[in-house]
KEFI-198072 format. One record per residue (C-alpha): residue number from 1; y, x, z; residue in three letters. Coordinates in steps of 0.05 Angstrom, whole numbers. Each point is the difference from the previous one (the first is absolute). Example, Ala and Ser with C-alpha at 12.3 -4.5 7.8 and 13.67 -1.06 7.14 Angstrom:
2
{atom 1,{-90,246,156},"ALA"}
{atom 2,{69,27,-13},"SER"}
END
This chain:
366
{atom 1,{564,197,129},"UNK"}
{atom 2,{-33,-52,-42},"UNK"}
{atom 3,{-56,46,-8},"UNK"}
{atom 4,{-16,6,71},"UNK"}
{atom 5,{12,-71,14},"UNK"}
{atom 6,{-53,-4,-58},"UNK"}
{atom 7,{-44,40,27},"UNK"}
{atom 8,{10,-30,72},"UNK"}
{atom 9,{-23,-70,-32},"UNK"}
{atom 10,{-50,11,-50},"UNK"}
{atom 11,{-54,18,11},"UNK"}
{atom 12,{37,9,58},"UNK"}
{atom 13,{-7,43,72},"UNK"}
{atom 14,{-48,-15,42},"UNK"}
{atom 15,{65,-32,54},"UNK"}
{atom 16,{32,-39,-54},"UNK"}
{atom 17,{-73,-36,-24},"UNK"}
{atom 18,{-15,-10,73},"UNK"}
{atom 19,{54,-39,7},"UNK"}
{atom 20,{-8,-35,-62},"UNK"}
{atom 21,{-69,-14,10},"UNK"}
{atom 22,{24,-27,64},"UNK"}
{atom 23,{52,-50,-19},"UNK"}
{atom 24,{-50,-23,-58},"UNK"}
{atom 25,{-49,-17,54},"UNK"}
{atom 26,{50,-14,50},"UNK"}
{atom 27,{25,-57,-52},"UNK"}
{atom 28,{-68,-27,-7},"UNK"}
{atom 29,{-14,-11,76},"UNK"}
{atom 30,{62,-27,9},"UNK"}
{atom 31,{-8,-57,-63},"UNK"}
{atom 32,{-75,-13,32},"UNK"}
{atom 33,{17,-12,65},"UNK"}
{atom 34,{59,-41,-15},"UNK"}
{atom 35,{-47,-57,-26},"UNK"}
{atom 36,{-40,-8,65},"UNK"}
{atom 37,{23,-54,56},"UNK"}
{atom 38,{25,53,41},"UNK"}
{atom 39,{47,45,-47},"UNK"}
{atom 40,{36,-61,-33},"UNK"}
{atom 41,{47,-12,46},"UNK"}
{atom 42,{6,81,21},"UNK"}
{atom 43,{57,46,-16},"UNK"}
{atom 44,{-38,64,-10},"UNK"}
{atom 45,{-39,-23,-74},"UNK"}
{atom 46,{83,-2,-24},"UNK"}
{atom 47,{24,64,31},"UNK"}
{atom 48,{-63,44,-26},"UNK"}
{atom 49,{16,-32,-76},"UNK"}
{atom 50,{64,8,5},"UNK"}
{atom 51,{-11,79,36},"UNK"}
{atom 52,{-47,7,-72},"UNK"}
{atom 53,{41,-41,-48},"UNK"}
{atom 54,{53,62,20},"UNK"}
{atom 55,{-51,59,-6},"UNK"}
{atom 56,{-24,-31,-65},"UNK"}
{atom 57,{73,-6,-36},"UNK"}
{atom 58,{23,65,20},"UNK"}
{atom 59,{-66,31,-32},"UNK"}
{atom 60,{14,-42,-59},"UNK"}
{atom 61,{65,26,-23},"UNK"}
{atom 62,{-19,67,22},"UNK"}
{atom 63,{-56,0,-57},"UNK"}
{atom 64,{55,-31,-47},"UNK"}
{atom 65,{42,55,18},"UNK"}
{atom 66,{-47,57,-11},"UNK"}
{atom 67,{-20,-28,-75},"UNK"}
{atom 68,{7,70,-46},"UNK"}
{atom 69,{33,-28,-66},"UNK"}
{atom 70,{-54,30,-63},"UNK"}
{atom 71,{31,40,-60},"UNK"}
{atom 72,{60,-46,-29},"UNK"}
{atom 73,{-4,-55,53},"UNK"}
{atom 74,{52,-24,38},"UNK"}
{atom 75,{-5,-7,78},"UNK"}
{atom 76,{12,-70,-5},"UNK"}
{atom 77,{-66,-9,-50},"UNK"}
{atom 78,{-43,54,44},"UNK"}
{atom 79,{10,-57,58},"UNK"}
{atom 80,{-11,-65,-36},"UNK"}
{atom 81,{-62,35,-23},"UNK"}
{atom 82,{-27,33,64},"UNK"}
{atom 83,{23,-83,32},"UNK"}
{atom 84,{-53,-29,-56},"UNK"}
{atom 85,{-48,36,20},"UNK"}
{atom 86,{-61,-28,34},"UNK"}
{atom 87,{-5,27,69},"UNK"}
{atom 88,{79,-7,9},"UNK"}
{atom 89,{-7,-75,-21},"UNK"}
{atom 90,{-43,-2,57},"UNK"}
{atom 91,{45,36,39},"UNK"}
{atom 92,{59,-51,-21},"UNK"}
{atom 93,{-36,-60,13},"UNK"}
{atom 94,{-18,33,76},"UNK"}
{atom 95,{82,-14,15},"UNK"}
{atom 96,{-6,-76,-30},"UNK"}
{atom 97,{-28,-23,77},"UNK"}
{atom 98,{63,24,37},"UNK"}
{atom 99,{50,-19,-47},"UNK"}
{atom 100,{-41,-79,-1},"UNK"}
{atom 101,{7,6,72},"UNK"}
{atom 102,{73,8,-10},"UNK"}
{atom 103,{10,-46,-51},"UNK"}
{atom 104,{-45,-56,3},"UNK"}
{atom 105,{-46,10,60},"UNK"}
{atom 106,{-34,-72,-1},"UNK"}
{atom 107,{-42,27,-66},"UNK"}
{atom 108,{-56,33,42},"UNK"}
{atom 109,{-60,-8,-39},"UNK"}
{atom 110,{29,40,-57},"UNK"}
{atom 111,{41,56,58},"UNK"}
{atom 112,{-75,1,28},"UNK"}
{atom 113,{-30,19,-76},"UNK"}
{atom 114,{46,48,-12},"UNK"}
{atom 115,{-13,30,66},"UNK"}
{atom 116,{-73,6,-6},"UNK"}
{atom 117,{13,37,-74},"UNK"}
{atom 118,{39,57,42},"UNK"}
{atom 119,{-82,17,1},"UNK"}
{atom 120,{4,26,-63},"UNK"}
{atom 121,{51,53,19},"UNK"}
{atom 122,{-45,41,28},"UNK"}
{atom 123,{-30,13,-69},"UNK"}
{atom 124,{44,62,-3},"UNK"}
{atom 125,{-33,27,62},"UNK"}
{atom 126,{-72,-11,-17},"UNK"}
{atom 127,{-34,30,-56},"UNK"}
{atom 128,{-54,-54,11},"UNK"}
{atom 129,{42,-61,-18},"UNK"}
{atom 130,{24,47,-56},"UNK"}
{atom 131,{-64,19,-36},"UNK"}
{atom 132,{-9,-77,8},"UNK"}
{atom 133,{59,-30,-42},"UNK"}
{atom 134,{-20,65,-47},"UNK"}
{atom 135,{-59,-27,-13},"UNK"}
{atom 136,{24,-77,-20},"UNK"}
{atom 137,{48,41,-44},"UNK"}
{atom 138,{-59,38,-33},"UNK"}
{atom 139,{-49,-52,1},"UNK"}
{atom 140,{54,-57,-23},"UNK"}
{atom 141,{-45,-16,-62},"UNK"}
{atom 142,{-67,-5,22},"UNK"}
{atom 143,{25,-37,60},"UNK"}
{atom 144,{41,-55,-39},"UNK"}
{atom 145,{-64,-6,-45},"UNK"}
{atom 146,{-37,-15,63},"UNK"}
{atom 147,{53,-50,20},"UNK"}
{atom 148,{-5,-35,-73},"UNK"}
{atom 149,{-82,-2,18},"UNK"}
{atom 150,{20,-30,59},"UNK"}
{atom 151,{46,-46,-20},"UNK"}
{atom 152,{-48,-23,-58},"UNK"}
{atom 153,{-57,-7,54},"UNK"}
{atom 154,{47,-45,43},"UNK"}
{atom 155,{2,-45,-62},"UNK"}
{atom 156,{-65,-10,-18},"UNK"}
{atom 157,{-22,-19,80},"UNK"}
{atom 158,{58,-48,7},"UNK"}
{atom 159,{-14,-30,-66},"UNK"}
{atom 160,{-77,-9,7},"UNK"}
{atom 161,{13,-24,66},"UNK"}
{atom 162,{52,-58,-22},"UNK"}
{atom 163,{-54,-15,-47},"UNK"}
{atom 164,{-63,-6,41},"UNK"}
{atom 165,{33,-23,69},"UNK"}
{atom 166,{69,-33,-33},"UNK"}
{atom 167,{-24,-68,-8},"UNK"}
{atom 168,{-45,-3,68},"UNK"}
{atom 169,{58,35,49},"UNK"}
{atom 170,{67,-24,-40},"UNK"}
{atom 171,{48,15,60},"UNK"}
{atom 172,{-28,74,8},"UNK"}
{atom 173,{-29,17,-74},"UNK"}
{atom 174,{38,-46,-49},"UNK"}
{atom 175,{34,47,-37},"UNK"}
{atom 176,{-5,72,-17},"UNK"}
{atom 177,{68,18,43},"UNK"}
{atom 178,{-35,-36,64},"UNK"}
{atom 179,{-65,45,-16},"UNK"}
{atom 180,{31,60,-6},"UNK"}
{atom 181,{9,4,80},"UNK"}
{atom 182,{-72,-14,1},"UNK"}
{atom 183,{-17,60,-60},"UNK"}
{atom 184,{46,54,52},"UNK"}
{atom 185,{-35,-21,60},"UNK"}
{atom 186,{-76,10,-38},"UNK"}
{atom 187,{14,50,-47},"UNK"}
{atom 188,{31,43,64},"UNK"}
{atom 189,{-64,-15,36},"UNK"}
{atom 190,{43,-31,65},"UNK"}
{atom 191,{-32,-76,-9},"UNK"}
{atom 192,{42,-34,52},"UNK"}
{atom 193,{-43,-65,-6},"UNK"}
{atom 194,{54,-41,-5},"UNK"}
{atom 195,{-17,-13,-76},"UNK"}
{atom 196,{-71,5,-33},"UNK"}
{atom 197,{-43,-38,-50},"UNK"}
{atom 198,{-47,-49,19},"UNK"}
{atom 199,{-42,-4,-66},"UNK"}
{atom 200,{-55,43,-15},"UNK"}
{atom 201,{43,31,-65},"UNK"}
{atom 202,{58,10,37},"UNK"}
{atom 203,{-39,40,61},"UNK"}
{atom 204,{-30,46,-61},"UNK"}
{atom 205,{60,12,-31},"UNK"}
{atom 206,{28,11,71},"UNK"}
{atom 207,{-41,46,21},"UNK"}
{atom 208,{1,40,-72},"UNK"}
{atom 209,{79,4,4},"UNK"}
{atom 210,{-13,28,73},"UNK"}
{atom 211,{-40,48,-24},"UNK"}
{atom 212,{42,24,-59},"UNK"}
{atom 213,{57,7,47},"UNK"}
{atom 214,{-31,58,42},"UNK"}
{atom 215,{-13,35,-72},"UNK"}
{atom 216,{71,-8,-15},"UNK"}
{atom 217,{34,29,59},"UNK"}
{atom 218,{-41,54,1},"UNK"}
{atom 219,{37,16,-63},"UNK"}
{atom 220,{67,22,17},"UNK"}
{atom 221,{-27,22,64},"UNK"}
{atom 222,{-37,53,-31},"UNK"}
{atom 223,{54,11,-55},"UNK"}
{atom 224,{48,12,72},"UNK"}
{atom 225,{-42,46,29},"UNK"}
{atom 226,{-23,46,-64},"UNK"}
{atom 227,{76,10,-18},"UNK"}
{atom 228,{13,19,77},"UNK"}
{atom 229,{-54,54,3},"UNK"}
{atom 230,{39,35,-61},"UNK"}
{atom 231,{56,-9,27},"UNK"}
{atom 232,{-24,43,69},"UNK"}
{atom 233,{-35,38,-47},"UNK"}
{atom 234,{64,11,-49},"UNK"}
{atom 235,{43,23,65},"UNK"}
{atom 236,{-55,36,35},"UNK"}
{atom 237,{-3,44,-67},"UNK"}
{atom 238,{71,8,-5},"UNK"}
{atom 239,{9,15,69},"UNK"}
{atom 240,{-57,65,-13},"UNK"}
{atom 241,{27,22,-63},"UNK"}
{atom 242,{68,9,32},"UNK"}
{atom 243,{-26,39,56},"UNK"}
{atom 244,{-37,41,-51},"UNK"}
{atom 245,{56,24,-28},"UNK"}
{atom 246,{31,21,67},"UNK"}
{atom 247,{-59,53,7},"UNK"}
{atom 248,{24,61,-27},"UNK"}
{atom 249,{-69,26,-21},"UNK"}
{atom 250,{-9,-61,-43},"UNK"}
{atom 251,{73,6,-39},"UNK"}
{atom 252,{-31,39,-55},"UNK"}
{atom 253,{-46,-54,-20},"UNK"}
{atom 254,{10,-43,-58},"UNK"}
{atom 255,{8,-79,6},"UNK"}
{atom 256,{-76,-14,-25},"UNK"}
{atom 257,{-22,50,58},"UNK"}
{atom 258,{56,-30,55},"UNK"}
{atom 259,{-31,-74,-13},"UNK"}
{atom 260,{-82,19,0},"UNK"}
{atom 261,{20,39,64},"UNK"}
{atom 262,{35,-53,31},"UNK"}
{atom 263,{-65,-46,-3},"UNK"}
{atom 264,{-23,55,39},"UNK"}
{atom 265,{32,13,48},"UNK"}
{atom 266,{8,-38,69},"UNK"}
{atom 267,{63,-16,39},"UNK"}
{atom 268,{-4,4,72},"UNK"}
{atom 269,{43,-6,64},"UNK"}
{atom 270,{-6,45,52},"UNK"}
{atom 271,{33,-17,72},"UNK"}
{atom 272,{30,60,35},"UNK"}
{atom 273,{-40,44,39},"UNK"}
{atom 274,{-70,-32,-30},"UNK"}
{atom 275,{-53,50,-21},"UNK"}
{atom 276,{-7,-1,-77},"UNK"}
{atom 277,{-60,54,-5},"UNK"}
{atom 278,{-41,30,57},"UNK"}
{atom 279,{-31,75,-4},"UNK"}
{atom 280,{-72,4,-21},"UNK"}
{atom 281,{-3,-69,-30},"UNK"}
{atom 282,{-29,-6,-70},"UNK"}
{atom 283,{51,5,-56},"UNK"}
{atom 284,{4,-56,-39},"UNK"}
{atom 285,{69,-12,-18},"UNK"}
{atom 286,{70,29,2},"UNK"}
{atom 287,{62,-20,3},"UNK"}
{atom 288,{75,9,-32},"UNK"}
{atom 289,{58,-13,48},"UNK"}
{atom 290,{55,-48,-37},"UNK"}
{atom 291,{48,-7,62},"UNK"}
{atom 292,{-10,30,76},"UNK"}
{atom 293,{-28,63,40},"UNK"}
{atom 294,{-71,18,8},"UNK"}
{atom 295,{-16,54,49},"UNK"}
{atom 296,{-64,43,-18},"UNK"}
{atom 297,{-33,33,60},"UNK"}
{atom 298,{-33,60,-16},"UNK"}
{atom 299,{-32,51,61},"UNK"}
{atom 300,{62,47,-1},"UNK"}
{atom 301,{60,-47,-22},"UNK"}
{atom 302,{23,-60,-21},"UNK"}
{atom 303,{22,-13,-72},"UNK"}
{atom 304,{51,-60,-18},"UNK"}
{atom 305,{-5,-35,-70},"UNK"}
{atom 306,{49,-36,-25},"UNK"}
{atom 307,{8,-54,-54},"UNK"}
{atom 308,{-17,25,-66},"UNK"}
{atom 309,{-57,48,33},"UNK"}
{atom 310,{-81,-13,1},"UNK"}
{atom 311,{-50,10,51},"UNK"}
{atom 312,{-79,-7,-3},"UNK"}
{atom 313,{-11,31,-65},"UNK"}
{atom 314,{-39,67,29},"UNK"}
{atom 315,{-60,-48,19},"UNK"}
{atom 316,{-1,-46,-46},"UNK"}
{atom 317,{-2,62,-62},"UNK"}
{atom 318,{-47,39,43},"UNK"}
{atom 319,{-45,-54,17},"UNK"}
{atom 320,{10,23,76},"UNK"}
{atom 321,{23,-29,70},"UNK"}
{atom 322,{66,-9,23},"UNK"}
{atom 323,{32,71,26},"UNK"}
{atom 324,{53,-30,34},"UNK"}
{atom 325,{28,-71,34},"UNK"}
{atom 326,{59,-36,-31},"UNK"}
{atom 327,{43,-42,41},"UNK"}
{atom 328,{61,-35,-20},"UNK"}
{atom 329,{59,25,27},"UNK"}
{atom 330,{46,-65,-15},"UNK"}
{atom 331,{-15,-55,-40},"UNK"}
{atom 332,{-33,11,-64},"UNK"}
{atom 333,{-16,-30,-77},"UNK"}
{atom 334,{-51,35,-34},"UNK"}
{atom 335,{-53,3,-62},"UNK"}
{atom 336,{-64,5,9},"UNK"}
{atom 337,{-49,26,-52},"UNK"}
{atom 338,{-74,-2,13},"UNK"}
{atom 339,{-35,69,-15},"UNK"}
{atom 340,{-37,-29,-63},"UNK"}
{atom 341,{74,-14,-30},"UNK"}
{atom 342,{26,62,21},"UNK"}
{atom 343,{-61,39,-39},"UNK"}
{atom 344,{16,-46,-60},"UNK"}
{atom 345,{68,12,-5},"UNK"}
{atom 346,{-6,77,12},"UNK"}
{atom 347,{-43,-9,-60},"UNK"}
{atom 348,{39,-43,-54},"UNK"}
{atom 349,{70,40,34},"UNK"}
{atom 350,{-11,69,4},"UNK"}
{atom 351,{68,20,20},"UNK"}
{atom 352,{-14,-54,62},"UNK"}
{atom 353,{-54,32,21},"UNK"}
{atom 354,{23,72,-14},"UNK"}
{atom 355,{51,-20,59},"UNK"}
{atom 356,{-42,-29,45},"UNK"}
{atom 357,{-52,57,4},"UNK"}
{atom 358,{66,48,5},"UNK"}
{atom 359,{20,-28,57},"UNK"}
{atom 360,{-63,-15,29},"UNK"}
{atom 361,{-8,89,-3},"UNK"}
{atom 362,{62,4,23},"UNK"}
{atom 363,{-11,-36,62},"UNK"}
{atom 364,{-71,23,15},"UNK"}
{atom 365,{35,72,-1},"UNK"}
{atom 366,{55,-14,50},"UNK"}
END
């Protein structure tokens, strides 16, 4: 039982994350709205938490419930650790704005906060927002070195500031804490006008600070954005290497030849009933089937491949055009190799390419 409620919840059927996905956004509307003129003094903003606050509990201690103990643990330690751990912190603190509601309902800045970080729940259904707090894991040190540049940076403006403008603006620039407002506002490159020097050093060392703020934040932005192409990179090459392995022809291979294969290779989706390869077309690639049904129409039948089979590897060995058409018969993954791969790893794996000429014979014969 605890399995299948597991199972149910996380990752979860497609029902169960529907309806999660819906209270989570359900939530959010609901907290929104109740801040405009016209949902304060409505009913509905209450009944939709409160609808939530119930969907959100019962979820709660049905993760608790499904926490598997590890060798020598005790059930009671499996769910104080699976409680501490991030996403169901942020899973706990989603019930805080029913039970303030309850309790003390006049606190409705901080019910409203905690509202708006229900956001964060949907981390567990988007491997977006996922490769994202990956990535400020992995790139932790380089980006709290960039913060310690920045912070440094902040220093130095607000300092030279209080020096060169201190004395002429005293009620806006006389002291360092009063020019530090001035050193976020430059050094971000927002310049409100509200505050700005009036002497000639002060406008150069403005206008140097500005400029040194747009080399700084394109610091961390690129440190973001390199460590969230490996990430897609990381899972995109996990994601082929396990469906790799699911290809029977390729089980013989050692791990060196799995990996330079899976750089390969191409995963694609294939809708039902679309036409993967059409007869007399140039033969360029071919393709492994990981999951689905493929129907290959020849003049005199029709031949269904299933996962683990190939297709397209007469043409692409032969150098020919397509003998047949290919459509999908439901919805397909596949691999695609291009015909220069397939060559090169006939080559460097004879057994590979022993098979794929053997059945490429085979099904010129029939």
């Amino acid at each position: 039982m605890r399995q299948a409620v597991e199972r149910a919840i996380e990752p979860g059927l497609p029902g169960v994350r529907v309806v999660l996905i819906g209270a989570i956004l359900a939530s959010l509307f609901a907290a929104v709205g109740s801040t405009a003129p016209m949902g304060r003094d409505l009913v509905w903003p209450l009944i939709v938490e409160a609808a939530c606050s119930a969907i959100f509990l019962v979820e709660y201690l049905l993760r608790l419930w499904t926490a598997a103990p590890r060798v020598g643990e005790s059930p009671r330690r499996a769910i104080s650790r699976l409680a501490l751990s991030p996403l169901m912190v942020v899973d706990f603190s989603g019930l805080l704005p029913g039970l303030l509601l309850l309790v003390v309902p006049s606190q409705t800045g901080l019910i409203l906060l905690l509202q708006m970080a229900r956001f964060l729940r949907l981390a567990r259904y988007s491997t977006g927002l996922q490769a994202v707090g990956m990535v400020f894991v992995a790139e932790r040190g380089p980006l709290a070195a960039s913060l310690v540049i920045g912070g440094g940076m902040l220093l130095v403006a607000a300092t030279g500031m209080y020096l060169l403008e201190g004395a002429v603006q005293p009620d806006k620039l006389g002291s360092i804490p009063l020019a530090m407002y001035w050193a976020i506002i430059t050094l971000a490159t927002v310049g409100y006008g509200d505050i700005y020097p009036v002497t000639a050093g002060g406008k150069i060392f403005a206008g140097a600070a500005a400029v040194s703020g747009i080399v700084f934040f394109a610091l961390p932005v690129a440190i973001i954005a390199t460590g969230f192409l490996d990430q897609i990179r990381r899972r995109d090459f996990i994601v082929s290497y396990a469906m790799v392995a699911r290809v029977p022809l390729f089980q013989r291979l050692d791990a060196a030849a799995v990996v330079e294969l899976a750089g390969m290779l191409k995963a694609r989706r294939i809708a039902q009933n679309a036409i993967i390869l059409r007869e007399g077309d140039v033969g360029d690639e071919m393709f492994f089937i990981t999951s689905g049904e493929v129907e290959v129409v020849l003049p005199d039948r029709v031949v269904v491949l299933r996962t683990g089979d190939f297709f397209g590897e007469a043409a692409v060995l032969g150098n020919a055009r397509r003998n047949a058409s290919v459509i999908a018969r439901t919805p397909c993954e596949l691999l695609g190799l291009e015909a220069a791969d397939v060559l090169r790893l006939a080559g460097r794996q004879p057994q590979v390419g022993e098979a794929l000429r053997a059945a490429a014979a085979a099904r010129t014969k029939g």
